[in-house]
PDB file as gemmi writes it, atoms N, CA and C in Angstrom:
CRYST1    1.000    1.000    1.000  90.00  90.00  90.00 P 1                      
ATOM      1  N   UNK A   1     111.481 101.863  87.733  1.00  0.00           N  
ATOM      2  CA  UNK A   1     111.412 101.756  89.169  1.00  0.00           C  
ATOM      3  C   UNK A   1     111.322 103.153  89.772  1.00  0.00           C  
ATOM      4  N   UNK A   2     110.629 103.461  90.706  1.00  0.00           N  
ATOM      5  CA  UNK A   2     110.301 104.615  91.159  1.00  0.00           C  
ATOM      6  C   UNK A   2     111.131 104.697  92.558  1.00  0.00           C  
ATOM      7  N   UNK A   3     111.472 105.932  93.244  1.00  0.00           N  
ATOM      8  CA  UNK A   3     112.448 106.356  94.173  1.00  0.00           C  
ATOM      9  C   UNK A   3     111.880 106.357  94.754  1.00  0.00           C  
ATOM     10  N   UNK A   4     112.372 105.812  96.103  1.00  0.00           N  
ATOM     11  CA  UNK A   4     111.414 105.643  97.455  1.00  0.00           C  
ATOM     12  C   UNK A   4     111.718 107.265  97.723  1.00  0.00           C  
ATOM     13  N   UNK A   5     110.415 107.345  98.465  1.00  0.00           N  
ATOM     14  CA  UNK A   5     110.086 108.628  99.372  1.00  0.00           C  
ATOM     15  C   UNK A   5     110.401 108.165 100.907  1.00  0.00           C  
ATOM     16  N   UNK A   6     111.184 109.335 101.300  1.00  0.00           N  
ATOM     17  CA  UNK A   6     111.745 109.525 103.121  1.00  0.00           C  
ATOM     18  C   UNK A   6     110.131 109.241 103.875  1.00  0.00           C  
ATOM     19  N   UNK A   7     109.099 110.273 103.484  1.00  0.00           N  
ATOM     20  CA  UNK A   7     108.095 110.030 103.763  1.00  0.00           C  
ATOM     21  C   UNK A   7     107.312 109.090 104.147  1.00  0.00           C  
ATOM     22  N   UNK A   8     107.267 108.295 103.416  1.00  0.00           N  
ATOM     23  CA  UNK A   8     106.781 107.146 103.174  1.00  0.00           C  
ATOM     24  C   UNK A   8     107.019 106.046 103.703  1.00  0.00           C  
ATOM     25  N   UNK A   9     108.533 105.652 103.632  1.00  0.00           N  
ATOM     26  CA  UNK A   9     109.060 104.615 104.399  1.00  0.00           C  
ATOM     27  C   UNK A   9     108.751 104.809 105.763  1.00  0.00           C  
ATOM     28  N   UNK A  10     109.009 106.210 106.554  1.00  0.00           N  
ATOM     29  CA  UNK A  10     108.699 106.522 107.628  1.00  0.00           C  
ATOM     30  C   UNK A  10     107.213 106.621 108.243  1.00  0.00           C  
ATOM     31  N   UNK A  11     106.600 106.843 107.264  1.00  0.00           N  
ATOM     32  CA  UNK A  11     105.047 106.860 107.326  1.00  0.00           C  
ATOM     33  C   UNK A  11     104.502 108.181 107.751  1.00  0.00           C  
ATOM     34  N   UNK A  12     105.109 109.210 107.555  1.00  0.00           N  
ATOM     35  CA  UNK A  12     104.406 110.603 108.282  1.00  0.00           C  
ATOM     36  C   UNK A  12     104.548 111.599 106.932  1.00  0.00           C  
ATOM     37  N   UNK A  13     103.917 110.828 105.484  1.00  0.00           N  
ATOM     38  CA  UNK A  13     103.967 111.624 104.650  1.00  0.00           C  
ATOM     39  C   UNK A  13     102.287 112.508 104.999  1.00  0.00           C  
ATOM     40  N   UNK A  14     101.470 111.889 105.430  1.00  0.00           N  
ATOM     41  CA  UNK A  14     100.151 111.908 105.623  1.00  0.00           C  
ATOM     42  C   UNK A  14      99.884 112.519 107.312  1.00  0.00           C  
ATOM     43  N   UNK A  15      99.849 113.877 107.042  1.00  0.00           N  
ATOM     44  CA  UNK A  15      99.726 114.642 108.577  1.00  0.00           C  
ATOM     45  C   UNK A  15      98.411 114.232 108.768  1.00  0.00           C  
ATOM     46  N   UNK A  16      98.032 114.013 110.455  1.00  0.00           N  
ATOM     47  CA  UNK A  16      96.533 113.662 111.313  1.00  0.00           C  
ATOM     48  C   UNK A  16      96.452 115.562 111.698  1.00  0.00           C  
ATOM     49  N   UNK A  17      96.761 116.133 111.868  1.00  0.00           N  
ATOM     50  CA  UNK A  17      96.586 117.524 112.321  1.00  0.00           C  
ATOM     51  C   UNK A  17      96.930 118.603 111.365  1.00  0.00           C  
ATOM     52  N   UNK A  18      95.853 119.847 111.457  1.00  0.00           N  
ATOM     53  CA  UNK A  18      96.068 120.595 110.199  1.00  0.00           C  
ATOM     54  C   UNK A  18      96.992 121.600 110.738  1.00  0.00           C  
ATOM     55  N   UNK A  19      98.240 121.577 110.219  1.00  0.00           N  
ATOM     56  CA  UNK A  19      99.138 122.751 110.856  1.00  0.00           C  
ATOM     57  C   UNK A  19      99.453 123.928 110.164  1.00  0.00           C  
ATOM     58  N   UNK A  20      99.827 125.290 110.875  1.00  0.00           N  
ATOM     59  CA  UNK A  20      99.555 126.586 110.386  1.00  0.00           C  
ATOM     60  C   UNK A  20     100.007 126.587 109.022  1.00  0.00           C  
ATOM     61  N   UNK A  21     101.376 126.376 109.104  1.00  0.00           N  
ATOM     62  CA  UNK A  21     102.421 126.562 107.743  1.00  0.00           C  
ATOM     63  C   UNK A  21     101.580 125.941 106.598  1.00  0.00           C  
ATOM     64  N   UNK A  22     101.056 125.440 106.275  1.00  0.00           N  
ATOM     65  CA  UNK A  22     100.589 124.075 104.954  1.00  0.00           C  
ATOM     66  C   UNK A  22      99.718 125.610 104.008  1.00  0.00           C  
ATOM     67  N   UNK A  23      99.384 125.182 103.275  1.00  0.00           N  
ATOM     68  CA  UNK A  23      98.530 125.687 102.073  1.00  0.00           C  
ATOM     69  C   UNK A  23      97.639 125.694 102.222  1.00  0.00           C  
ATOM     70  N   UNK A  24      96.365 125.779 102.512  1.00  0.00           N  
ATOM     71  CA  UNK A  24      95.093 124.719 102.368  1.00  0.00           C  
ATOM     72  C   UNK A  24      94.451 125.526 101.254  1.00  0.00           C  
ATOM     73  N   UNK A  25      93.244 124.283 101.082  1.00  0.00           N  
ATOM     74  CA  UNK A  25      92.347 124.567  99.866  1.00  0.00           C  
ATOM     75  C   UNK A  25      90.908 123.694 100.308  1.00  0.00           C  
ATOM     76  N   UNK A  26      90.230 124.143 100.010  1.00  0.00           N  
ATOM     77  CA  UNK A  26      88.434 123.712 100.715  1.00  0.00           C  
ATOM     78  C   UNK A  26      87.481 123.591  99.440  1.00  0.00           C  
ATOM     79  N   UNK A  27      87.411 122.173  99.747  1.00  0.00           N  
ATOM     80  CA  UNK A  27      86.084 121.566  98.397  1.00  0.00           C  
ATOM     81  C   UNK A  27      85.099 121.084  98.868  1.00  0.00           C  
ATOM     82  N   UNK A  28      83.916 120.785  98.569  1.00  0.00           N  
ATOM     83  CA  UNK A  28      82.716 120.837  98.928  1.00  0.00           C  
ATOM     84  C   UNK A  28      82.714 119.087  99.349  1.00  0.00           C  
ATOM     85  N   UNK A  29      82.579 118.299 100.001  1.00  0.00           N  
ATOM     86  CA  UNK A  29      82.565 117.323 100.515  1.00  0.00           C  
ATOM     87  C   UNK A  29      81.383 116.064  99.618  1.00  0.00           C  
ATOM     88  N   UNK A  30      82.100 115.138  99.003  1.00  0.00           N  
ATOM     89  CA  UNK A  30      81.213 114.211  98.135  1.00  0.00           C  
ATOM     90  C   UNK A  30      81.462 112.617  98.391  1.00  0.00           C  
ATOM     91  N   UNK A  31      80.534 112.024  98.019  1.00  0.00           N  
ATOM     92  CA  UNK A  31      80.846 110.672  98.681  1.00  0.00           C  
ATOM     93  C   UNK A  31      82.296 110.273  97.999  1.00  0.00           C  
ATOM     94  N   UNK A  32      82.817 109.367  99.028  1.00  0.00           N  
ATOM     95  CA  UNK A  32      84.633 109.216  98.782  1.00  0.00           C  
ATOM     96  C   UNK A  32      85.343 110.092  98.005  1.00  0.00           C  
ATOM     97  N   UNK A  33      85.048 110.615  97.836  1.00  0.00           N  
ATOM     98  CA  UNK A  33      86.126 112.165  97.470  1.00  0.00           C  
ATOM     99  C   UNK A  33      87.554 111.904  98.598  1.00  0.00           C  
ATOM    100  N   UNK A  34      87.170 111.913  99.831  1.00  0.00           N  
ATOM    101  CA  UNK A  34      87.719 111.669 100.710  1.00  0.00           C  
ATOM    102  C   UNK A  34      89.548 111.053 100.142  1.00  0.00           C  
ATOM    103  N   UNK A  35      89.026 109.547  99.628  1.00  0.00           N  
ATOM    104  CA  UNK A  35      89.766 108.039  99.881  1.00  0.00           C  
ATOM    105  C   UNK A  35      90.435 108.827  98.756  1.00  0.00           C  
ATOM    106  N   UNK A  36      90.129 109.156  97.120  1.00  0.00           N  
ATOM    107  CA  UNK A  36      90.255 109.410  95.808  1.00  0.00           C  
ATOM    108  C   UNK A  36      91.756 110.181  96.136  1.00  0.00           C  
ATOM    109  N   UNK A  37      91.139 111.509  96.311  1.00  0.00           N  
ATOM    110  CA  UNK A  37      92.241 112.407  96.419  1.00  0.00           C  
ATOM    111  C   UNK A  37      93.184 112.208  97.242  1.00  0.00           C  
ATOM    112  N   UNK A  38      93.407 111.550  98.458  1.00  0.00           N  
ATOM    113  CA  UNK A  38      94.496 111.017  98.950  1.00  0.00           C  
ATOM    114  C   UNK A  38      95.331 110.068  98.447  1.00  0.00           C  
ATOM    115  N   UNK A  39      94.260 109.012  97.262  1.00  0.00           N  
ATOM    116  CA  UNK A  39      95.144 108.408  96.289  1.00  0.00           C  
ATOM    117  C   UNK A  39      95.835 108.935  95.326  1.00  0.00           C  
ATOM    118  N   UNK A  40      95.518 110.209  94.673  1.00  0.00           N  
ATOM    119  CA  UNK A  40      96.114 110.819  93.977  1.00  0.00           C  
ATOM    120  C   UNK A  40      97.152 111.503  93.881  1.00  0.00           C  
ATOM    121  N   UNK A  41      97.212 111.767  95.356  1.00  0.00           N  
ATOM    122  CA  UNK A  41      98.167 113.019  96.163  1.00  0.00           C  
ATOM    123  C   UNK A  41      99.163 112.164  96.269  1.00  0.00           C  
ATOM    124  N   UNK A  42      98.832 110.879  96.762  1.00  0.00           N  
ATOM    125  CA  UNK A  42      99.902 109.752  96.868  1.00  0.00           C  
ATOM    126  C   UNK A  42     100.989 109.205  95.432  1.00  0.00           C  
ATOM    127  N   UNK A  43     100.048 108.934  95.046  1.00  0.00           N  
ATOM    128  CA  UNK A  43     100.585 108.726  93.296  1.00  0.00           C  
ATOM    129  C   UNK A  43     101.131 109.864  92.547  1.00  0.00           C  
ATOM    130  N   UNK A  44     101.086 110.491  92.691  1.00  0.00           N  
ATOM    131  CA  UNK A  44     101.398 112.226  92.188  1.00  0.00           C  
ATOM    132  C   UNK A  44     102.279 113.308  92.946  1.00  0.00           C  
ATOM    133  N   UNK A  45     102.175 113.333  94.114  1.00  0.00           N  
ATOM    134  CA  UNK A  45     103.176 114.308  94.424  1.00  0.00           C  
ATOM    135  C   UNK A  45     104.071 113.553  95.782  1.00  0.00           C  
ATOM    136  N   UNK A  46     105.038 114.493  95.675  1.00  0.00           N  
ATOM    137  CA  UNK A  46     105.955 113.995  96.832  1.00  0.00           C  
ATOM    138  C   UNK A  46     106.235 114.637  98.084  1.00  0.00           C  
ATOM    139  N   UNK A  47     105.626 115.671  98.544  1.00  0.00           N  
ATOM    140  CA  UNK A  47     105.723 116.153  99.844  1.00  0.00           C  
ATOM    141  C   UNK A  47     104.291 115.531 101.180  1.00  0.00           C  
ATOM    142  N   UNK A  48     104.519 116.534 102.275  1.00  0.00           N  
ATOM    143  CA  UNK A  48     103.774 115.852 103.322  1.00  0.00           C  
ATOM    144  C   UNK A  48     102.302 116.410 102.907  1.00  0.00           C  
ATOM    145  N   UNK A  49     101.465 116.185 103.293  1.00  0.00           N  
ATOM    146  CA  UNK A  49      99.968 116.381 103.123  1.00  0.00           C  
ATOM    147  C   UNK A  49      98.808 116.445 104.597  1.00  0.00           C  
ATOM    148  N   UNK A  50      97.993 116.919 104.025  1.00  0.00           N  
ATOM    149  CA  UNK A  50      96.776 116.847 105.106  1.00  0.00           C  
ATOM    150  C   UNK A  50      95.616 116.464 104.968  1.00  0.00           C  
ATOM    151  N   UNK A  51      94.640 115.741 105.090  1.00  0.00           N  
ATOM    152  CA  UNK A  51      92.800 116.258 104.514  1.00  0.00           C  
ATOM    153  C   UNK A  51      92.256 115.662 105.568  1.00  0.00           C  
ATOM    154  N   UNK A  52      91.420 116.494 105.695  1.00  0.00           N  
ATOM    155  CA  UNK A  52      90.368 116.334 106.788  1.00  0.00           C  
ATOM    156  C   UNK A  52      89.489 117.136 106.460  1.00  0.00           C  
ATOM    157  N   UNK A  53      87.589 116.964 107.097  1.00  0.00           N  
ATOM    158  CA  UNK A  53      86.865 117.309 107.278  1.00  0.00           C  
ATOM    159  C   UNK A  53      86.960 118.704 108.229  1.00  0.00           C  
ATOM    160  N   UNK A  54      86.439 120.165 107.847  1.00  0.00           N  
ATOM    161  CA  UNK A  54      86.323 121.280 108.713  1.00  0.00           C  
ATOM    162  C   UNK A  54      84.684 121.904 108.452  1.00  0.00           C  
ATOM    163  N   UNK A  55      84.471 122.719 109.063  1.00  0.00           N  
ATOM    164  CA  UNK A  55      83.340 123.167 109.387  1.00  0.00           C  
ATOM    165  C   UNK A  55      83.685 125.370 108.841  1.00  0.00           C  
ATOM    166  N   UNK A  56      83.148 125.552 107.659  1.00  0.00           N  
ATOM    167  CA  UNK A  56      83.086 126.500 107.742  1.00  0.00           C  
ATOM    168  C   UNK A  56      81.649 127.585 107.660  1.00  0.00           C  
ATOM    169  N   UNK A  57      81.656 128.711 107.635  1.00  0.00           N  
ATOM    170  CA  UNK A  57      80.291 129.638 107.847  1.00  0.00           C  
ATOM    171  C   UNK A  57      80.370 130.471 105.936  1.00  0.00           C  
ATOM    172  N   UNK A  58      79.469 130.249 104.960  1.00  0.00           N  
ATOM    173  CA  UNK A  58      79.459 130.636 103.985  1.00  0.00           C  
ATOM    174  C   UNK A  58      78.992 132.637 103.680  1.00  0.00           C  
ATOM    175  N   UNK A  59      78.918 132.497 102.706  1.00  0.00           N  
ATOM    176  CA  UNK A  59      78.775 134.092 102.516  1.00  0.00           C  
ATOM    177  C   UNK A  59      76.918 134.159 103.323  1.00  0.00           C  
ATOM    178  N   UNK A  60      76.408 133.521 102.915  1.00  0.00           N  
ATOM    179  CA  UNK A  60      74.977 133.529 103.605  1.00  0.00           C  
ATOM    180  C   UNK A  60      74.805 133.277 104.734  1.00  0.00           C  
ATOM    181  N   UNK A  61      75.941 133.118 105.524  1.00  0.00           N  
ATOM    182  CA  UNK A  61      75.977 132.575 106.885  1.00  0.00           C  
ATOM    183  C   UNK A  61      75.455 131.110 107.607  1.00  0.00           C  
ATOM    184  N   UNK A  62      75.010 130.516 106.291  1.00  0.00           N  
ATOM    185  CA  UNK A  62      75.136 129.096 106.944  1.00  0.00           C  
ATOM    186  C   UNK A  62      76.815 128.306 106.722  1.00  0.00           C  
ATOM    187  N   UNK A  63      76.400 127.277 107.805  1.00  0.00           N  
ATOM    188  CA  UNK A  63      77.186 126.148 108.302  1.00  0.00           C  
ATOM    189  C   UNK A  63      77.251 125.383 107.155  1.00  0.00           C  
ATOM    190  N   UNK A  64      78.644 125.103 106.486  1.00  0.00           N  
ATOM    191  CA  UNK A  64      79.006 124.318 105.272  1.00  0.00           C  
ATOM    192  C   UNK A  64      80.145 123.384 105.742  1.00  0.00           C  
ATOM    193  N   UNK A  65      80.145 121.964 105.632  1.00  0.00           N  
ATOM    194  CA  UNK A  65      80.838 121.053 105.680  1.00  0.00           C  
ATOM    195  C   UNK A  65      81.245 120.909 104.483  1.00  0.00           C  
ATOM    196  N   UNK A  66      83.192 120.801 104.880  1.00  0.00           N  
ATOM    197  CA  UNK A  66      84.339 120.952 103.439  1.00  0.00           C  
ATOM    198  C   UNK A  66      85.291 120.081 103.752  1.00  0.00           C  
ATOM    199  N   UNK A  67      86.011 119.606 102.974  1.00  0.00           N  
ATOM    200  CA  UNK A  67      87.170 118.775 102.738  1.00  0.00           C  
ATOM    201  C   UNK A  67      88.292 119.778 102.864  1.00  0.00           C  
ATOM    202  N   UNK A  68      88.952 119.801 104.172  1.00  0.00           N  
ATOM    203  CA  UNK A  68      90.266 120.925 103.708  1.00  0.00           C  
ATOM    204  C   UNK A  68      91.449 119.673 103.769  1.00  0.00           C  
ATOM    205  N   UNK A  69      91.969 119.867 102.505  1.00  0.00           N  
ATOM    206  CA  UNK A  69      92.986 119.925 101.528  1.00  0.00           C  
ATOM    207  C   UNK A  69      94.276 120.832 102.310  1.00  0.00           C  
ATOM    208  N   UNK A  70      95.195 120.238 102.442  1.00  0.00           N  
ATOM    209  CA  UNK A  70      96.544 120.956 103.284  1.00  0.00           C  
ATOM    210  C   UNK A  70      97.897 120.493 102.708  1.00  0.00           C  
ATOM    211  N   UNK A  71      98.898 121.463 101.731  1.00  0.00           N  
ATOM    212  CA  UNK A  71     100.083 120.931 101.555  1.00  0.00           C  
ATOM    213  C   UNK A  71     101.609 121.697 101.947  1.00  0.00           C  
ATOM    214  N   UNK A  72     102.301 121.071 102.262  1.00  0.00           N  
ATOM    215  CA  UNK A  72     103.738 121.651 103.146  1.00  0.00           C  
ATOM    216  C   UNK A  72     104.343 122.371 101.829  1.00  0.00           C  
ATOM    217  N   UNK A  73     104.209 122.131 100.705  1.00  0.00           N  
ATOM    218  CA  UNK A  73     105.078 122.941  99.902  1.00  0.00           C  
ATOM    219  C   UNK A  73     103.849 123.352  99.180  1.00  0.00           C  
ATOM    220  N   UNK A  74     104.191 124.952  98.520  1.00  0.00           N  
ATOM    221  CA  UNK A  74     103.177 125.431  98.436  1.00  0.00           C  
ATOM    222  C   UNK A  74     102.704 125.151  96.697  1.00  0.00           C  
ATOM    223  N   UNK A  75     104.140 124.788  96.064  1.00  0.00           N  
ATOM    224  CA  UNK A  75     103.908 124.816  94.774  1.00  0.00           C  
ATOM    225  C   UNK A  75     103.403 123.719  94.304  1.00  0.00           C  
ATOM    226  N   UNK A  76     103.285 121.971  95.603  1.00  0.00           N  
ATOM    227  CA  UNK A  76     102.652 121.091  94.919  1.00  0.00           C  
ATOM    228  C   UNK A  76     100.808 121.835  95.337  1.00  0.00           C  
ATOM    229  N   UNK A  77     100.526 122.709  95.891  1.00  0.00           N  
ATOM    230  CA  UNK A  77      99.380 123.042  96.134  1.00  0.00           C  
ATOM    231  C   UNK A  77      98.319 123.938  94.498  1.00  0.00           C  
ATOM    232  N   UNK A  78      99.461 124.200  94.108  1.00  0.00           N  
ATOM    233  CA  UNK A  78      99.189 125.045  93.000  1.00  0.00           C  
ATOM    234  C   UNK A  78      99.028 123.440  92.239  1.00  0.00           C  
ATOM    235  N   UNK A  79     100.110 122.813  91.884  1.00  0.00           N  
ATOM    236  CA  UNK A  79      99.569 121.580  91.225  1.00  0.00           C  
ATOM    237  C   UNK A  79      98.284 121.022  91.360  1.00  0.00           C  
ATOM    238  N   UNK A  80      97.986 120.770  92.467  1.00  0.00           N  
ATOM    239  CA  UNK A  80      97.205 119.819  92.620  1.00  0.00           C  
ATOM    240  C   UNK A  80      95.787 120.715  92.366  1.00  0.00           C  
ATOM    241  N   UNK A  81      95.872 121.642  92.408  1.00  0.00           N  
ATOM    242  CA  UNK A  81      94.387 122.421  92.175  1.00  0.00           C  
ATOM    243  C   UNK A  81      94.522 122.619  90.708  1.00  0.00           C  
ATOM    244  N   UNK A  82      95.635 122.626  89.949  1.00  0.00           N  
ATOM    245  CA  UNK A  82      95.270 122.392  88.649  1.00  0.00           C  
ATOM    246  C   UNK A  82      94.709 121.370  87.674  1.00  0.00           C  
ATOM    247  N   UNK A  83      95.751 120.404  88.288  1.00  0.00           N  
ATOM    248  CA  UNK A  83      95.806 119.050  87.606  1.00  0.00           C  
ATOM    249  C   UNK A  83      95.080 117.834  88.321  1.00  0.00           C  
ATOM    250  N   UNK A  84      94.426 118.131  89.614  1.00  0.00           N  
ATOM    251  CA  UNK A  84      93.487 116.835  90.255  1.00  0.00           C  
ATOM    252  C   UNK A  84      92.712 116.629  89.167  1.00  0.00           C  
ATOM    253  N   UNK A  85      92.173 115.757  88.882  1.00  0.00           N  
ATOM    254  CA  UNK A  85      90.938 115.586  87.856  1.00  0.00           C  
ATOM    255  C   UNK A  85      89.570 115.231  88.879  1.00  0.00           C  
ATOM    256  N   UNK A  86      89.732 114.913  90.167  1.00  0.00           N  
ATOM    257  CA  UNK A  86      88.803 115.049  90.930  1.00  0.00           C  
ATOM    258  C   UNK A  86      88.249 116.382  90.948  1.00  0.00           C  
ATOM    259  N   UNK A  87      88.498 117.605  91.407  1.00  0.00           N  
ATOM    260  CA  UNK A  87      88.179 118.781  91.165  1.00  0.00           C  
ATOM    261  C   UNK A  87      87.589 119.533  89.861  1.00  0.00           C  
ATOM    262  N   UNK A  88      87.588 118.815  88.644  1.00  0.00           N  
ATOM    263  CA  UNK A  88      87.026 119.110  88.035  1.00  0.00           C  
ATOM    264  C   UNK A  88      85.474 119.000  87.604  1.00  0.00           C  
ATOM    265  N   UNK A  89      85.063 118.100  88.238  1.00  0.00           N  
ATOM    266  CA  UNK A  89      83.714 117.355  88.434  1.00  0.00           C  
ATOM    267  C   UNK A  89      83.019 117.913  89.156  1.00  0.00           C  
ATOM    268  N   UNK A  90      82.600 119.142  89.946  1.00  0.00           N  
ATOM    269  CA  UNK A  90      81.972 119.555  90.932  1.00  0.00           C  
ATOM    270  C   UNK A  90      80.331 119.722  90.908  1.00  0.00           C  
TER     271      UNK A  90                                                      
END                                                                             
């Protein structure tokens, strides 16, 4: 049996706004990538989270649409860029 999360029950494990403090990390945007990694993040780690769509400017100066990736503790951030298996597929 697995330990309920504070999070969870409450429902604000999953932040709508990307806030300063979090980690972030930016992957190239693929069909449902989206849904995946929020399942994973869910099943796998236990702090609050973020993902949303951002708009950044690349080394060539075009306009690149990214998945930013946002976590409140910094060390599940290091996890999850190791061990997603989504991220390995690029």
């Amino acid at each position: 049996m697995k330990k309920p999360n504070h999070y969870d029950f409450f429902n604000i494990r999953r932040q709508s706004v990307a806030v300063p403090h979090f980690e972030y990390v930016n992957i190239p945007v693929r069909y449902n990538i989206e849904q995946s990694i929020s399942k994973w993040i869910t099943t796998n780690l236990k702090g609050r989270f973020y993902i949303g769509k951002s708009v950044l400017v690349n080394n060539h100066g075009d306009i690149d649409t990214v998945l930013k990736i946002g976590f409140e503790d910094h060390k599940e951030c290091s996890y999850f860029t190791l061990a997603c298996p989504h991220l390995k597929y690029n």
